[in-house]
C-alpha positions in Angstrom: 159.1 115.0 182.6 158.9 111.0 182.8 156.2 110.2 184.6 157.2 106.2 184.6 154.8 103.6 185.8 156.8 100.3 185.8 155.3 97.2 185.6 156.5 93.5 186.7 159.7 91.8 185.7 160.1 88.4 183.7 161.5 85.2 185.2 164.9 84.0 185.3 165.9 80.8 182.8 168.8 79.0 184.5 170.6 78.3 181.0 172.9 81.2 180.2 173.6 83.0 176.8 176.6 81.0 174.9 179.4 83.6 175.7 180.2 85.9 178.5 182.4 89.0 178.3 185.4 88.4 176.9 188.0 87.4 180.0 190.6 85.6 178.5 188.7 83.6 176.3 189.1 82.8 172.4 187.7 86.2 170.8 187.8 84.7 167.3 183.9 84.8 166.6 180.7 82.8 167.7 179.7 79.8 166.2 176.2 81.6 165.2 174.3 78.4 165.1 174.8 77.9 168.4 173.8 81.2 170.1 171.2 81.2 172.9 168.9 83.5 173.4 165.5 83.6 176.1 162.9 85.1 173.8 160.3 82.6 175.1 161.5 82.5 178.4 163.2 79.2 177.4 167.0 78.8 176.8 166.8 77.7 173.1 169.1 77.8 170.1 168.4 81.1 168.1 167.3 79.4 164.9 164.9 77.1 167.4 163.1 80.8 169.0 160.0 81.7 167.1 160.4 85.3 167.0 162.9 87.7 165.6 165.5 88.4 167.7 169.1 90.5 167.6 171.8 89.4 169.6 175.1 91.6 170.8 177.1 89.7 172.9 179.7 90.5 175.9 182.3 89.6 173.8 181.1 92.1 171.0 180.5 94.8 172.9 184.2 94.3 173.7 185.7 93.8 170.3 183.4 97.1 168.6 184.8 99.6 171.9 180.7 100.4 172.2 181.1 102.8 175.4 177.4 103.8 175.0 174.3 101.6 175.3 172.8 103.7 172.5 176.2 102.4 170.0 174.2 99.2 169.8 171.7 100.9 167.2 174.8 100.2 165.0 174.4 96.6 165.4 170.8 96.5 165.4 169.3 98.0 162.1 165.7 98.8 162.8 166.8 100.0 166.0 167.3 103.8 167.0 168.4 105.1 170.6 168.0 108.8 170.8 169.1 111.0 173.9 168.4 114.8 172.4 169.0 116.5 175.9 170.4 114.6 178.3 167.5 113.6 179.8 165.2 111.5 178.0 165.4 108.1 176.1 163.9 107.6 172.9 163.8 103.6 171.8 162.6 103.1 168.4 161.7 99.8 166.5 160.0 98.6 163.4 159.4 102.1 163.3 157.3 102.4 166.1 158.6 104.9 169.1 158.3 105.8 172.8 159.2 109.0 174.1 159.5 108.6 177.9 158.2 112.0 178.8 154.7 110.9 177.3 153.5 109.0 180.2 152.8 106.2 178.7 154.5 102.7 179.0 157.1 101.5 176.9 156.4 100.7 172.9 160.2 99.2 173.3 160.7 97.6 176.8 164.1 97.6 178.7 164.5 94.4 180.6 168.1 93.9 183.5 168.2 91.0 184.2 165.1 89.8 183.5 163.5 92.9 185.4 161.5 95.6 184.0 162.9 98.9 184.4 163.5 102.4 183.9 164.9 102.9 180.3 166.5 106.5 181.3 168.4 104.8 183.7 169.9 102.1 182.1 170.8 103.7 179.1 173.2 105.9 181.2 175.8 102.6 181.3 177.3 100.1 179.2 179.9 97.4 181.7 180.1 93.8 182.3 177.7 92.7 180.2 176.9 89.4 179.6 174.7 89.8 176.4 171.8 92.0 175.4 168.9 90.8 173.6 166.7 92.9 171.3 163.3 91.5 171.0 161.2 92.5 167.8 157.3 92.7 167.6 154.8 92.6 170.0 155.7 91.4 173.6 152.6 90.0 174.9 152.8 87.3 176.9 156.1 85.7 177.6 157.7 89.0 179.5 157.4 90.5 182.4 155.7 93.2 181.0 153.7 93.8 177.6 155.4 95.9 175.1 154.2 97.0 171.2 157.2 97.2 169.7 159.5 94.7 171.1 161.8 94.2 174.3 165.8 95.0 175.1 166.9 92.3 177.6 170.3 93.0 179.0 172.0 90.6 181.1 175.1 91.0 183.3 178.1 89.1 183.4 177.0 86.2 186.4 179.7 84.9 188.9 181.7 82.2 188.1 181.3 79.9 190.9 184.7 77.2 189.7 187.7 79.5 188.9 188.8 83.3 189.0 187.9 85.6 186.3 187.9 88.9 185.7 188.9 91.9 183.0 190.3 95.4 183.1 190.0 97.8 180.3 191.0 101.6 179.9 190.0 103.5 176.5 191.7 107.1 175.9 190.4 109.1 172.6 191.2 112.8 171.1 188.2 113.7 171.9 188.4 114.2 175.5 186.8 111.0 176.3 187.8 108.2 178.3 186.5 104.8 180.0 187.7 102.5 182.7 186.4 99.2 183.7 186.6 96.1 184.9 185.2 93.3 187.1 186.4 90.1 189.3 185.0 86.7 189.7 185.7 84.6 192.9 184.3 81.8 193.8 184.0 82.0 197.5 183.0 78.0 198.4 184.0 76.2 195.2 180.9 75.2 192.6 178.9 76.5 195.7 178.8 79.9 196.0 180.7 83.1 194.3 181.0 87.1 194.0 181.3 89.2 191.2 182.5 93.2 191.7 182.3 95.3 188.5 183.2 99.2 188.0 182.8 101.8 185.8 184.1 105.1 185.7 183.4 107.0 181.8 183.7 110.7 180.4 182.8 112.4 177.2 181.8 115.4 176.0 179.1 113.2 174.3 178.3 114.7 170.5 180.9 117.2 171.0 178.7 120.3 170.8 179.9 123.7 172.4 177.5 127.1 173.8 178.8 129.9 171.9 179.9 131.3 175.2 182.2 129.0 175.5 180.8 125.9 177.6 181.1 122.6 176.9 178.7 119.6 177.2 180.1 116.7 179.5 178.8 113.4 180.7 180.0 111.8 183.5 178.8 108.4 184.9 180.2 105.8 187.8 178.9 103.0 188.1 179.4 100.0 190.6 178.1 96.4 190.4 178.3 93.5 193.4 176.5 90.0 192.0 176.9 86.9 194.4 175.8 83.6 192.7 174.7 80.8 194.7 174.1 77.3 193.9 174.5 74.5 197.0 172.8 71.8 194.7 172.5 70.8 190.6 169.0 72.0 191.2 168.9 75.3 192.9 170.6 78.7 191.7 170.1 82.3 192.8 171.8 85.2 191.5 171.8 88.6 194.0 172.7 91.6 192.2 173.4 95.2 193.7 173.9 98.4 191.0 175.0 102.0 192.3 174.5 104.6 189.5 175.5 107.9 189.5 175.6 110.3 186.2 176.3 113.9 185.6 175.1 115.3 182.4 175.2 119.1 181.1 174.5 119.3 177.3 173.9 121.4 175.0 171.7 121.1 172.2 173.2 122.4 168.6 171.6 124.9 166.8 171.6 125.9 163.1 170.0 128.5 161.3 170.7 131.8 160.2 170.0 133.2 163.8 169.2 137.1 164.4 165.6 137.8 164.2 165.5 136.4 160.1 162.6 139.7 159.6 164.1 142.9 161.4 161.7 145.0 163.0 161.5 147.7 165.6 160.2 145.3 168.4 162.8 143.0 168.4 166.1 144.9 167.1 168.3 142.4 169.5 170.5 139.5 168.0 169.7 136.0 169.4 173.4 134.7 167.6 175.0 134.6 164.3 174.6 132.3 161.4 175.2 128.7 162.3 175.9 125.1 160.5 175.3 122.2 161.6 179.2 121.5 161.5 179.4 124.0 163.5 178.3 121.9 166.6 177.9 125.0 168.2 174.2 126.1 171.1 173.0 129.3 172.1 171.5 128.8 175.1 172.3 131.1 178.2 170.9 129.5 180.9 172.6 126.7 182.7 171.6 122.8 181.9 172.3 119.9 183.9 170.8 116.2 184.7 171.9 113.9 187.9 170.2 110.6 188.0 171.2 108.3 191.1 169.7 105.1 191.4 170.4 102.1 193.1 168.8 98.6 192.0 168.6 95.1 193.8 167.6 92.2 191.6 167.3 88.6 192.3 166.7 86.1 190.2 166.5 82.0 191.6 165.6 78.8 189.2 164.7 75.5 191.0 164.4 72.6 189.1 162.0 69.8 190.3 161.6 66.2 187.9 158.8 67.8 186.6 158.8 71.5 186.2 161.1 74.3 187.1 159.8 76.9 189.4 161.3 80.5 188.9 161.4 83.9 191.0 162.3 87.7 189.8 162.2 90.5 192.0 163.8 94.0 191.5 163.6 97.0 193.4 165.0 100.5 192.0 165.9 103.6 193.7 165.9 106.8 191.5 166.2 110.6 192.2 166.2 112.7 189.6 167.0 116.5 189.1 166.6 118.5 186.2 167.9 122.1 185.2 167.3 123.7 181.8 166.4 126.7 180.2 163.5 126.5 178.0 164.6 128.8 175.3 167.1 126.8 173.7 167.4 129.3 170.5 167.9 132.1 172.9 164.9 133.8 171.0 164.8 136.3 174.2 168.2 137.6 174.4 169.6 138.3 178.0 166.5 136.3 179.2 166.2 132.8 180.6 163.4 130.7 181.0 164.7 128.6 183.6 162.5 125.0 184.6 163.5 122.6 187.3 162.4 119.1 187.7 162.9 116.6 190.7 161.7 113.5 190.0 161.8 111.2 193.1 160.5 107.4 192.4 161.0 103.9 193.6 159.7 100.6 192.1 158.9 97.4 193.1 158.4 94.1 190.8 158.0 90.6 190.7 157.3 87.6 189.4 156.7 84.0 190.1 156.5 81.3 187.2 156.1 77.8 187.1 156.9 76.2 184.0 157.7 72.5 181.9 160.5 71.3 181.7 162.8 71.4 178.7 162.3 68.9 175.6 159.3 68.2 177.1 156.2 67.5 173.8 153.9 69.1 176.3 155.3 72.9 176.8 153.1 74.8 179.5 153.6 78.0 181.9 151.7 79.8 184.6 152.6 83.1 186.1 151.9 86.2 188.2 153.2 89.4 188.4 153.1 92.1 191.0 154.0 95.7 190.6 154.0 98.7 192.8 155.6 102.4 192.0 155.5 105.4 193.6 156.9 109.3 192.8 157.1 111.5 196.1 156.2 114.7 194.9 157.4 114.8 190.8 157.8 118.7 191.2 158.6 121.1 188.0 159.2 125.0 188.8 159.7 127.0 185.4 159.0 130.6 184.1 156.1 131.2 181.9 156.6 134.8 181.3 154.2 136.8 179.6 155.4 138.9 176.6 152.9 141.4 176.4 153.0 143.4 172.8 152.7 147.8 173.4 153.1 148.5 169.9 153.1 152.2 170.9 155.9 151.9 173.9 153.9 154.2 176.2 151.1 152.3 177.7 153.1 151.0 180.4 156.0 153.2 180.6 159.0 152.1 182.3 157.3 148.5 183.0 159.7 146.7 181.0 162.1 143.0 180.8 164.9 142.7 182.3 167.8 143.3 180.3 167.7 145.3 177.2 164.5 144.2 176.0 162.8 147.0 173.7 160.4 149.4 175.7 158.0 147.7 172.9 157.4 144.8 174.7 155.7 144.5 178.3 157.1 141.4 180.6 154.8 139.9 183.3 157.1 137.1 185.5 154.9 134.2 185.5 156.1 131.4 187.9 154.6 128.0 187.5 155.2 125.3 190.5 153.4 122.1 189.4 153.6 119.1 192.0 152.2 115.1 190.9 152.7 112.6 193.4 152.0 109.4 192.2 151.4 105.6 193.1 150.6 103.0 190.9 149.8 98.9 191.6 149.9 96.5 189.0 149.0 92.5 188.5 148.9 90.0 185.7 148.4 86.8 185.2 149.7 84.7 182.4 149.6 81.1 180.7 150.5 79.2 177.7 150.0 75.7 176.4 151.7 74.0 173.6 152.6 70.6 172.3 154.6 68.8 169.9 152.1 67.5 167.3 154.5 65.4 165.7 158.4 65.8 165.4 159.2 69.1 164.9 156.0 70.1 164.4 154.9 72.8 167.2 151.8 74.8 168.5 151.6 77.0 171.2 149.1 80.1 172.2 148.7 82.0 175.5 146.6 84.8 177.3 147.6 87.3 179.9 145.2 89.2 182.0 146.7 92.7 183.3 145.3 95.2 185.6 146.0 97.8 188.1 145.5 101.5 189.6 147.0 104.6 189.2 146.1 107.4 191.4 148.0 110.8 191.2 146.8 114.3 192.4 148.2 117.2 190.1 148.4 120.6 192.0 148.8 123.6 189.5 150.1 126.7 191.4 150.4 130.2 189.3 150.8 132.8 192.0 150.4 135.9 189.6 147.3 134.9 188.2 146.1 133.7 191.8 145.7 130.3 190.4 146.1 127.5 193.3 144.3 124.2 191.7 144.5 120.0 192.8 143.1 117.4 190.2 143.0 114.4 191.3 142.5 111.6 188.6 142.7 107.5 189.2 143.6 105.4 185.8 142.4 102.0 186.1 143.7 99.6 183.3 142.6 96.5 182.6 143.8 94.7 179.3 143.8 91.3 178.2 146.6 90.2 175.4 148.3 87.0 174.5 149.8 85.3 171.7 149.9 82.2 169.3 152.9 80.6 167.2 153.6 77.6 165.3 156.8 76.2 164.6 157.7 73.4 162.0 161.9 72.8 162.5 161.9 70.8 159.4 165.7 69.6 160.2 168.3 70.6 162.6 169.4 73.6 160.5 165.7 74.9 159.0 162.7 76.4 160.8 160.1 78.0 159.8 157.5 79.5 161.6 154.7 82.2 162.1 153.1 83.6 165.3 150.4 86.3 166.5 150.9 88.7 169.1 147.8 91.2 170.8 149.2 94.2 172.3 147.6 96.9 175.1 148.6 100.2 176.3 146.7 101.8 179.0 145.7 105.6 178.0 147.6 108.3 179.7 146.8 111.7 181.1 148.8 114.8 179.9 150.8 116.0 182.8 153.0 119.5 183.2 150.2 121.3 181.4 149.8 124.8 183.1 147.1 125.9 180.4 143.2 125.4 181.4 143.0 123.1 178.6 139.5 121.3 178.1 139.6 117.9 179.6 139.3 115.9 176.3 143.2 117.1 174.9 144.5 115.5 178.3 143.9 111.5 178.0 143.9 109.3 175.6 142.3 105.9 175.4 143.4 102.4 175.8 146.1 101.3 172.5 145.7 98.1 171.4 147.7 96.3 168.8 147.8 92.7 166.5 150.8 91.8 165.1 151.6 89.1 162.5 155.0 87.7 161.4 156.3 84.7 159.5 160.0 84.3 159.4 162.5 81.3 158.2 165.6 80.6 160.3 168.7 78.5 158.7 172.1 76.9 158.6 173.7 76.7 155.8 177.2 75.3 154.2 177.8 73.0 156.9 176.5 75.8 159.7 179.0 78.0 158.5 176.2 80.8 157.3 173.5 81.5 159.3 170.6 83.0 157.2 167.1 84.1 159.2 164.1 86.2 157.6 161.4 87.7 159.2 157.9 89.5 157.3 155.6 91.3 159.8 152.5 93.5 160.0 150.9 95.0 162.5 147.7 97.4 163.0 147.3 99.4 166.0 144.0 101.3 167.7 144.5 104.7 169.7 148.5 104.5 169.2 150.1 107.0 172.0 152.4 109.3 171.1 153.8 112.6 172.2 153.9 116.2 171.1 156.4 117.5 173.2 155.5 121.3 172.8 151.9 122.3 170.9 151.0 126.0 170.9 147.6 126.1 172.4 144.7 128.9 172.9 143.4 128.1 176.6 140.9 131.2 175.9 139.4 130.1 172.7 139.7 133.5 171.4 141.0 133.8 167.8 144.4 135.2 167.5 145.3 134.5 170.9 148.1 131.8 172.0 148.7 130.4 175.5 152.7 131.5 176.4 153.5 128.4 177.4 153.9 125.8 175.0 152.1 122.6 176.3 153.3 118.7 176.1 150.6 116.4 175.2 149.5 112.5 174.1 148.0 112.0 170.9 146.2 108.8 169.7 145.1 107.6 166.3 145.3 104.4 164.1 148.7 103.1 162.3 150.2 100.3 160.6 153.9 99.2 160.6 154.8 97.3 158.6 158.3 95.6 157.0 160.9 92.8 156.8 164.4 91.7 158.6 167.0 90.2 157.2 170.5 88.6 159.0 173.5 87.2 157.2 176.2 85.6 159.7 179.0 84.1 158.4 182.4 82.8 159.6 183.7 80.7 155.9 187.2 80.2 157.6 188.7 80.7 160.7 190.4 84.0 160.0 187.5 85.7 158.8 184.4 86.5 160.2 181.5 88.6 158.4 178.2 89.6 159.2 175.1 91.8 158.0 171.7 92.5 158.9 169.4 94.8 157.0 165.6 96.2 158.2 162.7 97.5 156.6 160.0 98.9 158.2 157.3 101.1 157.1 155.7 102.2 160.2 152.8 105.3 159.7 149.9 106.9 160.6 146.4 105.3 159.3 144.1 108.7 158.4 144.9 109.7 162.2 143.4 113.4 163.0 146.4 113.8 166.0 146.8 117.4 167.8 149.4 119.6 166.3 150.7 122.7 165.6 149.4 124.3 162.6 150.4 127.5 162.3 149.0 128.6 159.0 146.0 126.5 159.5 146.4 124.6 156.3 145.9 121.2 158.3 149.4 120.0 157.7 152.1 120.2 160.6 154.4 123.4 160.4 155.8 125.8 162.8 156.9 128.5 160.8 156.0 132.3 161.3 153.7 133.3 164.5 152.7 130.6 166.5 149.0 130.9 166.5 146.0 127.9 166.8 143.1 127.9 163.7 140.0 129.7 164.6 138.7 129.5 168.0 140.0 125.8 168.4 142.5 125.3 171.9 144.7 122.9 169.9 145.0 122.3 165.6 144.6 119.3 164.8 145.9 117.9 161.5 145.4 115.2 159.2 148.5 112.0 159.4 149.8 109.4 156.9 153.5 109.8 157.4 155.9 108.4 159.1 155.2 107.7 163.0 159.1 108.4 163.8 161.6 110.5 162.9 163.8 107.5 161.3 164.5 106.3 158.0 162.4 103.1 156.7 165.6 101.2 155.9 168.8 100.7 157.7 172.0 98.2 157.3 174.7 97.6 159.4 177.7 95.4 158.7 181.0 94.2 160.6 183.3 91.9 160.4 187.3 90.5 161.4 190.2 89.4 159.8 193.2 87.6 161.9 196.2 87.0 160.7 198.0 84.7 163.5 201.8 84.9 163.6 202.9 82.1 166.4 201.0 82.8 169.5 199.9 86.2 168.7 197.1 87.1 166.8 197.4 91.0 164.9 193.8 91.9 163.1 191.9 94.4 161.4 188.2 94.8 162.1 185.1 97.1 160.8 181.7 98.0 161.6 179.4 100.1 159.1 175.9 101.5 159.5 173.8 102.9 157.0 170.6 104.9 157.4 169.4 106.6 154.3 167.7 110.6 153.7 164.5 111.0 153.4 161.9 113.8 154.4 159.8 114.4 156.7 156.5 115.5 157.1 156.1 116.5 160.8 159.3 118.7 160.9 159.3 119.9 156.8 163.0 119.0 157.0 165.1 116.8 154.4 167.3 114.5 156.6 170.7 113.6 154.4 172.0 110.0 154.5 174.6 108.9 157.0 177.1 105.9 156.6 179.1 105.4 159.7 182.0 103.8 159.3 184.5 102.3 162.8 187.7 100.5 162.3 189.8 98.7 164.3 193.3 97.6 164.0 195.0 96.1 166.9 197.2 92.9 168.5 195.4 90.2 170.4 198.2 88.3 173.1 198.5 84.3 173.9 195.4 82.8 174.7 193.8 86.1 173.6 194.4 87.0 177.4 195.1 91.1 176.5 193.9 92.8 173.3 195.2 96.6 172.2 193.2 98.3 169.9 193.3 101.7 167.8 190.4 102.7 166.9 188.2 105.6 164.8 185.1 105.9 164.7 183.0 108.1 162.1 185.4 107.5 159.8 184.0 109.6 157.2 183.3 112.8 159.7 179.9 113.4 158.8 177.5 115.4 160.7 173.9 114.6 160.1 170.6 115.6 162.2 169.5 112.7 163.9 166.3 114.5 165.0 165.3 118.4 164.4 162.8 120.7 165.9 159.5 121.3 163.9 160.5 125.0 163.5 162.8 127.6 165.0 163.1 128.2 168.5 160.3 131.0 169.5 158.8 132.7 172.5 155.0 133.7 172.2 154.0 137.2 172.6 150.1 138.0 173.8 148.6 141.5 172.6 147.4 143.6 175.7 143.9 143.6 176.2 142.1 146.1 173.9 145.4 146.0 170.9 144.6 142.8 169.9 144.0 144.6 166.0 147.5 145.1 166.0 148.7 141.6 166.4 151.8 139.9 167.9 154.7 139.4 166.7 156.7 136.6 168.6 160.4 135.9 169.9 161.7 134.4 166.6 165.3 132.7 167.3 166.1 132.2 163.6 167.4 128.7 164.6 166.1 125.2 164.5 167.5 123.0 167.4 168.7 119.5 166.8 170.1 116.0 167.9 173.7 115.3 165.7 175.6 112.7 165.4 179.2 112.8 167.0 182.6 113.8 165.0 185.3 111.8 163.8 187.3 110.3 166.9 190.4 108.6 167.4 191.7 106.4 170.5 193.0 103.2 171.8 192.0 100.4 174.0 193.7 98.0 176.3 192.0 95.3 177.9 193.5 92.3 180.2 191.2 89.2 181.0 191.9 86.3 183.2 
């Protein structure tokens, strides 16, 4: 469940990215020298911006077909978007991840135009886009809001307010997949004022994994967009945007494993599914799973420029209702069972922002600003079953008190239904300012503080009928953090900067929520995180600004970092042998380091070639952290293999961390590129994009992930004045299905002993599968696109 607690947006900066969507306009390449970018809430130059920062433009988006927000990891090295069930975001950078259902607030930071919001929505849909930003290292003073990792700014396409524009594009594959899309610019009173309607309308059957009974997994999304740009004097300009989202998802979540029950015995004779690959692409569960997220968003963003400073306003207000159906047992580890949970998840979210700043190229570079922020969730409600499996091992205590279904007269069910109900309200407020000056040419210094607090107030009601349990906790969080920033920058000529900056970081501590177990108050907050980052990096031009070349080193400590353990076996009782039956989703805290460097190559040596790679490093890891986990054989290391069961008399293990923080590979490449071969006024060309992520192992889940190269090509014919495009396309060249993400162990379903047979143990549910996130098949299709 995401329990979100947004926080306020950034400004606007009236000087746009250097290339909108494609609509008719030479799709050749970008002059990489002379991409803009708002890192620092300043339009500047992307070698001038003191800060490492990744840049997928309209046009890009356009010319690589990516249908899916998350397809921009293959542009971004470092970066890794995860959806494993439909549901829930994961953004990871520099090695450092969020998992939205933690509680926390973002480690990575999704910004639309320039306002903070809600990662699960805005990962649903990829149209119009102007140009996305992906902001590494700490964000802790220039943004809207402050962020460990780093930031994703995405900016729509804005009006044109002097001529017509516009685009349509269909894209058909073999894989049961299609998108449509498009948008048109009018200007309504010429150079004055103008409107903007965008549309989407995409379906896929997203990694292409089947139930064995046949189902499929879909995703459906429409989308619509109005934007209205207005700007009655050189001065002045405000930009009105209005987003409708609707999306559909029901996935399944493949399983492998050699299924059964992997140690026969007389409790559990039933088969919970055959033997299964990975390749197979093939899930086991039997209940029903579906997510519908409908949101609507406002922004506005308005820049006036005086002589002497420019003056800048962001508001956004967002509209969510989300409702979510799954069943729990995902291995099907109780055959002819479901474990059926339900969440509605209700919000709306208010921010703001108002910022007064210098103007550009002035020596003396100052800002002031102060955010606002308020949230609320009506009710956040989860129903689920957490059915007792009681364990007779003589089938005659409780005679003819069995399951439903064929369940062995072995085992003893009692229906447990859980109602849990968390509304929630949240204010925010921050205040921010920097100073910096130009000491001499091209010598800068700038540092900053930002002063956040707030109050978070939510009431938990836990309601377990068959146990007669009917309890409200109230809690109120009240963060206060300060965090800012220094940087100097030395541009030694037009085409060489070097610079180095310092960023402090804060997370609030959170409070587990969806726990049904009476767990002990200290497993169910964490404290504050706090975080200082370091970087150095050197930005160039070279061969006459035909190569661009940036570097970036970085290093950064963390205290108390939050993370999530989305389902820990616990012992509520504190008696040994005994497990709660509901697994339980927690935060864990505990020191880290991350660590690493970045390197981009951009090139465009001739006009008929462009070429470009960017490579990451980043050792991210725990720091001797003791974090809550499941230890099932009580050896202090993570596993999940055999009975579930919590050391000694303990409520949750605990186990000693230096591993990796996420489940992602320290280093990652990507690399694309575009040959044209222009016969009169038509232009045919061949294009590529590759993305490499190496195996390695992990601790956490005891799993070996395998390497993955993913290849896309492109072969197509751009028209006169590059007004249409047609493009065949396949992506995954090679067809290889990796594991992006697997479970810790197989898929089980705790069994209690009755009271008085505890001697004679438990033996739980036991799936014989692992579930896991894969990456999707080899697909082939075609796009046409029209711009004017």
């Amino acid at each position: 469940m995401r329990i979100l607690l947004l926080a306020s947006a950034s400004a606007f900066v009236g000087a746009g990215p250097l290339m909108a969507q494609t609509e008719g306009a030479d799709a050749a390449g970008v002059d990489a020298a002379e991409i803009v970018v708002t890192a620092t809430r300043r339009a500047e130059t992307l070698i001038d911006t003191p800060v490492a920062v990744d840049v997928v433009s309209g046009d890009e988006i356009a010319r690589l077909n990516l249908f899916d927000i998350k397809e921009i990891q293959n542009t971004v090295p470092g970066l890794s978007l995860e959806n494993a069930d439909g549901r829930s975001n994961v953004a990871t950078l520099r090695g450092i991840s969020f998992n939205p259902d933690s509680g926390s607030s973002d480690a990575v930071q999704v910004y639309f135009n320039e306002i903070d919001v809600d990662p699960n929505t805005f990962f649903s849909a990829i149209y119009d886009i102007d140009q996305i930003q992906v902001l590494r290292g700490p964000q802790s003073l220039f943004r809207g809001r402050v962020s460990p990792a780093g930031s994703i700014v995405i900016g729509t396409a804005r009006p044109d307010l002097s001529r017509p524009t516009g685009y349509v594009q269909a894209a058909l594959t073999d894989r049961d997949a299609y998108n449509v899309q498009g948008a048109a610019s009018i200007p309504l009173v010429s150079d004055e004022l103008a409107l903007r309607a965008a549309f989407l309308s995409d379906r896929n059957r997203a990694s292409q994994v089947k139930n064995i009974d046949g189902r499929k997994s879909y995703n459906e999304t429409l989308s619509a967009r109005l934007s209205l740009a207005w700007e009655p004097t050189p001065d002045f300009r405000a930009d009105l945007v209005y987003q409708y989202l609707y999306t559909d998802v029901r996935p399944f979540r493949a399983v492998f494993g050699a299924g059964n029950q992997p140690s026969p015995n007389s409790f559990f004779p039933l088969r919970s599914g055959p033997a299964i690959e990975l390749s197979d692409r093939l899930a086991v569960s039997e209940g029903p799973l579906r997510f519908q997220n409908e949101s609507h968003i406002v922004t506005l963003n308005a820049n006036y420029d005086f002589e002497w400073a420019q003056l800048a306003f962001n508001g956004g207000y967002q509209r969510t209702r989300l409702d979510q159906l799954r069943d729990q047992d995902d291995g099907n580890a109780v055959p002819d069972h479901t474990l059926m949970q339900r969440v509605r998840t209700p919000y709306d979210l208010w921010s703001s922002e108002l910022r007064l700043q210098s103007v550009p190229d002035s020596k003396l570079i100052w800002a002031i600003s102060g955010n606002y922020d308020y949230s609320t969730f009506h009710d956040v409600r989860v129903d689920q079953q957490n059915d007792y499996f009681l364990t007779d091992p003589f089938g005659s205590i409780f005679p003819g008190m069995t399951a439903p279904g064929p369940v062995p007269p072995q085992i003893f069910v009692v229906p447990v239904p859980v109602q849990v109900t968390l509304p929630i309200t949240s204010k925010s407020y921050a205040i921010s300012g920097s100073l910096g000056y130009e000491i001499v040419d091209g010598l800068s210094v700038m540092g900053g503080l930002r002063q956040t607090w707030g109050k978070t107030k939510r009431t938990q009601r836990l309601q377990i009928p068959a146990f007669g349990i009917d309890t409200t906790t109230p809690s109120t969080v009240k963060p206060d953090g300060l965090t800012g920033g220094a940087t100097i920058t030395w541009e030694v000529n037009p085409d060489l900067t070097v610079y180095g900056n310092y960023g402090r970081s804060f997370r609030p501590g959170v409070a587990a929520t969806g726990v049904t177990a009476p767990l002990d108050p200290q497993y169910l907050s964490t404290p504050d995180e706090t975080s200082d980052g370091f970087e150095i990096g050197v930005k160039s031009n070279l061969f006459d600004r035909r190569v661009t070349l940036n570097v970036a080193a970085f290093y950064q400590t963390f205290k108390n970092y939050i993370d999530f353990a989305p389902s820990l076996t616990t012992n509520s009782s504190g008696i040994a042998g005994q497990v709660d039956p509901a697994s339980a989703p927690l935060p864990t805290y505990g020191p880290a380091i991350s660590k690493g460097v970045e390197v981009q190559l951009l090139t465009r040596l001739a006009s008929w070639i462009d070429f470009n790679i960017n490579a990451a490093y980043a050792d991210a890891h725990y720091d001797n952290a003791m974090l809550y986990c499941n230890d099932y054989n009580g050896d202090g290391v993570p596993d999940a293999d055999g009975p579930p069961s919590v050391p000694g008399t303990a409520q949750v293990a605990t186990c000693a961390r230096n591993d990796r923080i996420s489940e992602v590979p320290k280093f990652s490449l990507s690399t694309d590129g575009e040959m044209r071969f222009p016969v009169g006024d038509y232009t045919p060309f061949v294009r590529g994009l590759l993305s490499y992520r190496p195996g390695y192992n992990s601790t956490n889940t005891n799993y070996r992930y395998r390497d993955f190269t993913k290849i896309d090509l492109f072969v197509g014919l751009r028209g006169p004045d590059s007004k249409w495009e047609l493009n065949l396309f396949v992506k995954n060249l090679l067809d290889q299905t990796r594991a992006l993400r697997v479970s810790q162990g197989n898929s089980q379903v705790s069994t209690n002993a009755i009271e008085g047979l505890e001697a004679f143990g438990t033996i739980p549910f036991d799936s014989g599968y692992r579930s896991a996130t894969i990456t999707a098949p080899r697909e082939f299709g075609f796009t046409m696109r029209f711009g004017w």
